[in-house]
N, C-alpha and C positions, 0 to 999 in steps of 0.2 A: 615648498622646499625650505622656504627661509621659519616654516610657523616648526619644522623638524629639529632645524640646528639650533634652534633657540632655544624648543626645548632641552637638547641633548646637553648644549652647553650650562644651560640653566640646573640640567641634574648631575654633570659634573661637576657642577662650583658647590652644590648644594653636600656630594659627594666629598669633597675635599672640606667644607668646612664646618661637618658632622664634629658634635662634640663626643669624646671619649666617654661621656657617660652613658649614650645610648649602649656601648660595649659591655658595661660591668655584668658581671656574672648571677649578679644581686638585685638585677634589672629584672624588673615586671614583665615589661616588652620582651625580654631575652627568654623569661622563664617560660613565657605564655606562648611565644614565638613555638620555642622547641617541644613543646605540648603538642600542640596544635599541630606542627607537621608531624611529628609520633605519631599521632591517632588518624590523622590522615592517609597515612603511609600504610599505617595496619589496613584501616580498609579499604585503600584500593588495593592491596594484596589480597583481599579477601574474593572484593567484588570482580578483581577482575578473570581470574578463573568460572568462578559461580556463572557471570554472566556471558562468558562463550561457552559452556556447558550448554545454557539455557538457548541459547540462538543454535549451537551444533546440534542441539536436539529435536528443534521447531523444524530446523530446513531439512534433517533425515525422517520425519513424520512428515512432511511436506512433498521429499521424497517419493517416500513410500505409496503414496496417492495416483504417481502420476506412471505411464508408462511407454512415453517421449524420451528417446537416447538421448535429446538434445538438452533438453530438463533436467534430466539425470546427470550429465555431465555439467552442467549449468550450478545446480546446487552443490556436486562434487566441488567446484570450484570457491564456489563460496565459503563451503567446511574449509579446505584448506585458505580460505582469508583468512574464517575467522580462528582458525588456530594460528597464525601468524603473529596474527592480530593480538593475539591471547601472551604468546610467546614474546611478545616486544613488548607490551606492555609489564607484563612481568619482571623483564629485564631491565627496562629502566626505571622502574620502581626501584629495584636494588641498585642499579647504579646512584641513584638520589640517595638510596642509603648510606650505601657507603660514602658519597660527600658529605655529608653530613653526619656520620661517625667522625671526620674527622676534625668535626669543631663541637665536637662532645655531644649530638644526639643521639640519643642509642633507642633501640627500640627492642621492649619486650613481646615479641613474638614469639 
């Protein structure tokens, strides 16, 4: 408990006495920063549709196989995780975007 608050305290003080130039706009770290999550942001937009496609497609082929109601309902359940699954990550993908539209990262998608 006490190795937590030291660090928390140690990354408040460290927090509070950040020099204003890591901030500039003409900063490397700022430029490189907001790249960086751009391009990350594009592809887990990309990847994460593409890959509940690929999983809802493997367990209805998987499916398809078997001819157990308990199975069927089984993998039924799981399509609906992984679309859930698909659906929230999506969404907060765009939530992080939109935070960060508003300290000027924009992404061309």
């Amino acid at each position: 408990m006490k190795k937590v608050v030291s660090a928390i305290v140690l990354f408040v003080s460290q927090l509070m006495t950040a020099s204003t130039l890591y901030a500039a706009k003409d900063n490397i770290l700022v430029s490189g920063t907001k790249s960086l999550l751009n391009d990350a942001l594009f592809w887990v937009l990309i990847l994460i549709p593409v890959g509940a496609a690929v999983a809802i497609a493997w367990q209805n082929f998987l499916k398809k196989g078997t001819d157990e109601p308990a199975e069927i309902a089984a993998k039924d359940k799981l399509i609906k995780k992984y679309m859930w699954a698909a659906v929230i990550g999506e969404c907060s993908a765009a939530i992080v975007k939109l935070v960060l539209s508003y300290y000027g990262v924009t992404a061309d998608i």
